[in-house]
C-alpha positions in Angstrom: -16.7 -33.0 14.8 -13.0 -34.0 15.4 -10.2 -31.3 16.7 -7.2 -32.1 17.8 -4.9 -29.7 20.5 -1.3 -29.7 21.7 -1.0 -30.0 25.2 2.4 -29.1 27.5 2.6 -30.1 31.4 4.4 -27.7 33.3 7.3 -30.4 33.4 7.9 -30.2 29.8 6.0 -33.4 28.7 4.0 -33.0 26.0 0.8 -34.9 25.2 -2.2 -34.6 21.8 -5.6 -33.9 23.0 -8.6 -35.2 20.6 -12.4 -33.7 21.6 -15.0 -35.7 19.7 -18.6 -35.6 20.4 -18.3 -33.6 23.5 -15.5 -35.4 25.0 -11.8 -34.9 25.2 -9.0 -37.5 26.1 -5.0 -37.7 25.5 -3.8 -39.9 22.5 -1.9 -42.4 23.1 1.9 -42.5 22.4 1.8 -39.4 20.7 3.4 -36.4 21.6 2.8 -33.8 18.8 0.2 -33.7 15.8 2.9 -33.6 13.3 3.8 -37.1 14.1 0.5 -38.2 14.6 -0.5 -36.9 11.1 2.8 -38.4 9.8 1.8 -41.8 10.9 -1.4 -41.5 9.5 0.0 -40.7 5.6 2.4 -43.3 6.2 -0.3 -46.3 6.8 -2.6 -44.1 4.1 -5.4 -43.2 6.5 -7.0 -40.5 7.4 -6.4 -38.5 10.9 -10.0 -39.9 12.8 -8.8 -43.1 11.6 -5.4 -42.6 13.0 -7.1 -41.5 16.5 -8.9 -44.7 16.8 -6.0 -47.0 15.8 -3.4 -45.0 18.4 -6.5 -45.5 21.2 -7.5 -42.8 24.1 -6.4 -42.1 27.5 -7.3 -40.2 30.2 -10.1 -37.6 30.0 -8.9 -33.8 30.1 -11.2 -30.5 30.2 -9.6 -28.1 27.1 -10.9 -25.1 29.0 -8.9 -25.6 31.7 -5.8 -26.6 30.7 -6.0 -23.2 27.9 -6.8 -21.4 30.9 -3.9 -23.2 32.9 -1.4 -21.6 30.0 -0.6 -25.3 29.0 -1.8 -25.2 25.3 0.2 -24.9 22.9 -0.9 -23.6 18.9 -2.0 -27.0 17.7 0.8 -27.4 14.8 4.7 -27.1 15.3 7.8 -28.0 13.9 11.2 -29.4 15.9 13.1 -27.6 13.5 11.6 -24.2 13.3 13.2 -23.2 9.3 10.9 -26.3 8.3 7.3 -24.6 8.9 6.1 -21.7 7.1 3.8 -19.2 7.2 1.8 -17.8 4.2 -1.1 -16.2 3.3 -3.8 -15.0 0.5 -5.4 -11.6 1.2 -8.5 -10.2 -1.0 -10.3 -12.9 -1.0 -13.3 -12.3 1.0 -16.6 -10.6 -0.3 -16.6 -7.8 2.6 -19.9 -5.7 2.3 -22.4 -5.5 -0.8 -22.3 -1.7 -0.8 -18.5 -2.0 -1.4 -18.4 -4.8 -4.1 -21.2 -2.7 -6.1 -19.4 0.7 -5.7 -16.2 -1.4 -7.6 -18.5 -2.6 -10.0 -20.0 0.9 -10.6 -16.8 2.4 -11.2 -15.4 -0.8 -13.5 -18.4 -0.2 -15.2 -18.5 3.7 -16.0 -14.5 3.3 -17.0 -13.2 4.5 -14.2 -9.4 3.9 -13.2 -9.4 1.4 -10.2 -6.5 0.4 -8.3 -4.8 -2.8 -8.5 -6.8 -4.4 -4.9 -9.7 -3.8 -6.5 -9.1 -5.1 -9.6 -7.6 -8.2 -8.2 -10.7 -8.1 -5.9 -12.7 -8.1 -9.4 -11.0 -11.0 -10.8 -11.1 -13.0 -7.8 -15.2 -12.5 -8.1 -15.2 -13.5 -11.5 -12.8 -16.6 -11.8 -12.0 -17.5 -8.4 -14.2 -20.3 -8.1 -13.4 -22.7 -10.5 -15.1 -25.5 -11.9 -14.4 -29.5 -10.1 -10.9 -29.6 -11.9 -10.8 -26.4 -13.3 -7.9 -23.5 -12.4 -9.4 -20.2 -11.0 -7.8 -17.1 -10.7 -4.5 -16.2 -8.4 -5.0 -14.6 -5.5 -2.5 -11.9 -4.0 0.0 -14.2 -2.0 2.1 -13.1 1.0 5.0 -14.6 3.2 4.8 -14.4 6.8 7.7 -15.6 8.2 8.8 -19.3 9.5 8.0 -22.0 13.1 10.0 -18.5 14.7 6.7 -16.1 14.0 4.3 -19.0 15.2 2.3 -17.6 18.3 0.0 -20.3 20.6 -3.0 -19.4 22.5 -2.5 -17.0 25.1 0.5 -16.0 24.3 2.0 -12.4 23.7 2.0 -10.9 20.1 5.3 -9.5 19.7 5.5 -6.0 17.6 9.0 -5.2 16.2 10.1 -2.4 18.0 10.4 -0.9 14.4 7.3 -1.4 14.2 4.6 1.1 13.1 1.8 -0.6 14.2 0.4 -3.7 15.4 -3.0 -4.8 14.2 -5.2 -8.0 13.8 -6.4 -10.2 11.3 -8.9 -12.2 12.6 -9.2 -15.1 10.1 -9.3 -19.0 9.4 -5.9 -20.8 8.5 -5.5 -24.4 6.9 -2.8 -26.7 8.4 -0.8 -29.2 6.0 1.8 -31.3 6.1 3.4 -32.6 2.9 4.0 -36.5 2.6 7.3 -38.1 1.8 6.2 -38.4 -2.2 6.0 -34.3 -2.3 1.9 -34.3 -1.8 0.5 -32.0 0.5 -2.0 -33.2 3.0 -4.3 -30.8 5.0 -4.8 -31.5 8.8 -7.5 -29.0 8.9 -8.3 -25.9 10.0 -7.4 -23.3 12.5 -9.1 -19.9 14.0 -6.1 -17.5 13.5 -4.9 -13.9 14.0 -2.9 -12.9 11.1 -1.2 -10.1 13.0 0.1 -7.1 10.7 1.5 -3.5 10.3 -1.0 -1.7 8.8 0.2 2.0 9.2 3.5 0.4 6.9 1.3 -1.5 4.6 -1.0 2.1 3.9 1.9 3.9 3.6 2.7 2.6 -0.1 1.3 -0.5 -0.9 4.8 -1.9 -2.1 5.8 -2.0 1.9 3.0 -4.8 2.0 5.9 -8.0 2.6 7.5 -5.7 5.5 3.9 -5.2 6.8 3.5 -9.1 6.5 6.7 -10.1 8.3 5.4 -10.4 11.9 3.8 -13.1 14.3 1.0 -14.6 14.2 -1.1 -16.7 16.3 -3.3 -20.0 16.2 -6.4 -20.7 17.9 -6.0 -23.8 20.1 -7.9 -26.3 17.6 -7.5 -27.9 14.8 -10.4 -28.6 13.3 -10.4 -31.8 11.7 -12.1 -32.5 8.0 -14.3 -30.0 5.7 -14.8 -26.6 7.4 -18.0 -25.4 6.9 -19.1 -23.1 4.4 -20.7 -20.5 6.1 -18.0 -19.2 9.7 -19.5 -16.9 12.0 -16.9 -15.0 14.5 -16.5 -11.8 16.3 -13.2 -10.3 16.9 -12.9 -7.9 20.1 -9.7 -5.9 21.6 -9.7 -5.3 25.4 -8.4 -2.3 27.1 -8.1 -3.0 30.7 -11.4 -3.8 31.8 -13.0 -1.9 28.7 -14.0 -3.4 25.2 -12.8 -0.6 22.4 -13.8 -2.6 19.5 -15.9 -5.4 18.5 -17.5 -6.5 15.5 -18.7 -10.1 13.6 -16.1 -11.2 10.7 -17.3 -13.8 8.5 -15.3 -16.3 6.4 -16.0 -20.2 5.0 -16.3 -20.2 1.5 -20.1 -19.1 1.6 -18.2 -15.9 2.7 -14.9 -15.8 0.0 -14.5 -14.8 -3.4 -12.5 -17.7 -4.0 -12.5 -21.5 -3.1 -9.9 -22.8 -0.3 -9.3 -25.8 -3.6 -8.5 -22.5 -5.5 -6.7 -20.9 -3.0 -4.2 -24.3 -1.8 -3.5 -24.8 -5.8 -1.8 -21.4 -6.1 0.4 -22.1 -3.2 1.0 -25.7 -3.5 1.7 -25.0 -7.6 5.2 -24.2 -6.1 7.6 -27.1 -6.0 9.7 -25.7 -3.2 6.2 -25.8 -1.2 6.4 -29.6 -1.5 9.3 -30.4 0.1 8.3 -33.9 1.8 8.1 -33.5 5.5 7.1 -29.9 6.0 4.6 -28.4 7.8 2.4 -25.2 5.8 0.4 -22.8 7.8 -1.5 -20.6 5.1 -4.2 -17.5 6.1 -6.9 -17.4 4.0 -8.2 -13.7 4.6 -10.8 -11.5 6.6 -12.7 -8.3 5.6 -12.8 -7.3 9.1 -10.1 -4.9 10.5 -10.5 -2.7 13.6 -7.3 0.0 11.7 -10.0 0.2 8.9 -12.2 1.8 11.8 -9.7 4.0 13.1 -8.3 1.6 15.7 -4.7 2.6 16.8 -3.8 -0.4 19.1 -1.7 0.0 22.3 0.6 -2.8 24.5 -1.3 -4.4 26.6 -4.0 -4.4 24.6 -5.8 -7.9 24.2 -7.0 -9.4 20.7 -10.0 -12.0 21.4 -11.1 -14.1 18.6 -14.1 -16.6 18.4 -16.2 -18.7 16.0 -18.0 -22.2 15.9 -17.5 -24.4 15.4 -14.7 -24.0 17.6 -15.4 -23.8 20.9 -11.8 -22.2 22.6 -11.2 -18.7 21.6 -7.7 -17.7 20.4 -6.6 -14.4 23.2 -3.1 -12.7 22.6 -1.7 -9.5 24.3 -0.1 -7.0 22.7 3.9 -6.1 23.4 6.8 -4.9 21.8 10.0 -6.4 21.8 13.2 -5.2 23.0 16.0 -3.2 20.0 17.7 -5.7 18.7 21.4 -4.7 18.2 22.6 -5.8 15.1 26.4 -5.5 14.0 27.2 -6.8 10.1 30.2 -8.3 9.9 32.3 -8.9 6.4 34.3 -11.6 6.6 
């Protein structure tokens, strides 16, 4: 297994880290994964491939240095309007009980409401054949490289805000070449952070809801991710755990395939544009709001699942008014 992590000295410098086989070392002559994965498409190799030609340096400890406050999310942009952030929701199978009552209901001719019937469809055709084009999934816009969070970091909730909830979830990381192909780096543990009071309120408020941070697990996990991901979200209260329950994901776990799920975003020529960088959320079934959760700053989201071996930790704050003046010119 091959992840790659952006490390920042508390002078500024800034260095890759690539753990392989229980060992972690510094790249060298690389200073970001964006331009280590750009190298890599430019001499048509793949990232491991990349690693080996670049050669390694000096040994580092992850767990330290994340507990040092000196890794960054493992994907970034210089120029922050050139990364964005997307995402599919209803596309993971959530409990049997709840996919038979749907079909129980389809069945009898009942009226269902639109999730559920894009639920439904993503069951039945979002798996397509080798080749094949399934079903679209609901899509959603996050924001840009200004509503990427790293490890550690605080999870800022708009002061508008209604609420301030997490998403624990897996996100792919892609970069698209300089002929208009995308390329996936791999995979990230993720907190697709969201307003879900807004989003319950009516269902058309879902982009508002969406428009917030979200943060990346310090890995990126290089290569196929596995089918079956096993995680369990927490949120800390002081020294208290309120919540805590497994979340599942990996295609084992999904109603549709990640192949499914890239082709409905990437179908989009402006989502080609040779050079940037994608970070797309592919979905959880596991909210703490659903359970009656109302979260609080200060509050501390904890996610973890092998095969990564760092967990992704944010607190929750709210930021400051922001005092906006339109002017006409």
């Amino acid at each position: 297994m091959l992840t790659l992590l952006q490390y920042r000295a508390p002078d500024g410098v800034r260095r890759v880290i690539a753990a392989r086989d229980g060992a972690a070392n510094f790249v060298a002559d690389f200073t970001d994964v964006r331009s280590l994965a750009a190298e890599a498409i430019a001499r048509g190799i793949g990232l491991a491939e990349m690693i080996d030609a670049a050669g390694l340096e000096s040994p580092v400890h992850p767990a330290d240095e994340l507990a040092a406050g000196c890794l960054m999310a493992p994907i970034d942009h210089p120029d922050e309007a050139h990364l964005s952030l997307t995402g599919t929701g209803l596309t993971h199978l959530g409990s049997a009980e709840g996919r038979d009552k749907m079909h129980r209901a389809a069945a009898a001719g009942e009226t269902l409401t639109d999730s559920m019937r894009m639920f439904l469809e993503g069951l039945e055709g979002g798996k397509p054949a080798l080749g094949q084009v399934g079903q679209q999934p609901e899509w959603f816009y996050k924001g840009n490289g200004t509503h990427l969070v790293g490890p550690a970091k605080p999870l800022m909730m708009p002061s508008f805000a209604r609420d301030g909830g997490e998403e624990p979830e897996l996100a792919g990381i892609y970069l698209i070449g300089p002929d208009g192909m995308p390329h996936r780096l791999g995979f990230c543990i993720a907190n697709e952070f969201s307003d879900h009071l807004t989003e319950r309120h009516n269902y058309l408020w879902l982009a508002h809801s969406k428009l917030r941070q979200a943060a990346l697990g310090p890995e990126l996990l290089v290569g196929e991710l596995p089918a079956n991901v096993r995680g369990t979200s927490r949120i800390r209260r002081g020294d208290a755990v309120i919540w805590e329950k497994p979340f599942l994901s990996g295609e084992a776990n999904m109603s549709h395939s990640i192949a499914n799920l890239e082709h409905h975003h990437f179908k989009y020529p402006m989502f080609r544009r040779p050079g940037d960088i994608h970070v797309h959320f592919f979905g959880t079934a596991t909210l703490s709001f659903s359970e009656g959760i109302q979260t609080r700053p200060g509050d501390v989201f904890e996610i973890e699942a092998a095969p990564f071996t760092l967990p992704l930790r944010n607190t929750l704050a709210i930021e400051a008014p922001a005092d906006i003046t339109l002017r006409s010119l």
